[in-house]
Steps between C-alpha positions, in 0.01 A plus 500: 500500500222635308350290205230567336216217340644437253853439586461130569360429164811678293717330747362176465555578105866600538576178694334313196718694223840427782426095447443596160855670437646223758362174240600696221889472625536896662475657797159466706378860461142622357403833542144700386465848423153692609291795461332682780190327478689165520457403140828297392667691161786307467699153667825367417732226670866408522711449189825515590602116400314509228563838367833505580503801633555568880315825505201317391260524814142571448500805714737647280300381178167669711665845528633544118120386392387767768739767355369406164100437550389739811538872555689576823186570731387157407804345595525709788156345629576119399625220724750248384442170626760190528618225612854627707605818586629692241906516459676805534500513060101518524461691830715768298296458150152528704629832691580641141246383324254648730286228602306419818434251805710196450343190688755180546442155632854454631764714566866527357622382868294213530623426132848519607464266815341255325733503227762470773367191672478348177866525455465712129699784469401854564369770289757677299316849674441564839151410616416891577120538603299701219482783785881565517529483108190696455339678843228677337321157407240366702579115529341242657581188580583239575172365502406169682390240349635591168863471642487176603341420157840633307744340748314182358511622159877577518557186724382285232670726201838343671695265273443193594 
């Protein structure tokens, strides 16, 4: 796994904006968007409760302001940071979109098993990895401690 200085601090951010989407009633998911020198351009969250819109993951919401704000060598050398790994809808937008490094704290399988042991149902998609959706990506992840952090985040998201 190779991380970088900085890749604590945005993850420690993206687990902030996950509790942040969870209290707000959506899906625990925060993701950041950086330049090559590490600088944060843009951060979004889950809305899918609250937009009503099931397409409404903030690694989606990253790569439309990417198309729209960065020329493609720019997005080429940026790292998307977030919370879990992306789903096979993002993985895809990232790959077309252009953009760089992707850094998660947990993975789409550890997702799934926890999601599992909880007794909620699964995913309506397959938990694919971001490499067999998109191989040319460099991901990392996931990245201890930051996936215990979101199995507490989504462990305490659970209705109650």
């Amino acid at each position: 796994m190779e991380l970088n200085s900085m890749d604590e601090v945005h993850l420690a951010r993206c687990v902030a904006l996950a509790r942040a989407a969870a209290d707000a009633g959506d899906g625990a998911f925060g993701s950041i968007l950086v330049d090559s020198a590490g600088q944060v351009l843009a951060e979004d969250l889950n809305r899918e409760t609250t937009a009503g819109d099931p397409t409404a993951h903030p690694e989606l919401a990253l790569v439309r302001w990417a198309i729209a704000s960065l020329e493609p060598d720019a997005r080429a050398a940026s790292t998307v940071y977030t919370s879990g790994e992306h789903c096979p809808m993002c993985a895809a937008a990232h790959a077309w979109a252009g953009l760089g490094r992707i850094v998660y704290a947990a993975s789409s399988a550890q997702l799934a098993q926890w999601r599992a042991g909880w007794g909620l149902p699964s995913a309506p998609v397959r938990p694919l990895s971001i490499n067999e959706v998109a191989p040319g990506i460099t991901a990392v992840g996931p990245v201890p401690p930051f996936d215990d952090q979101m199995r507490e985040v989504h462990a305490n998201a659970l209705p109650k």
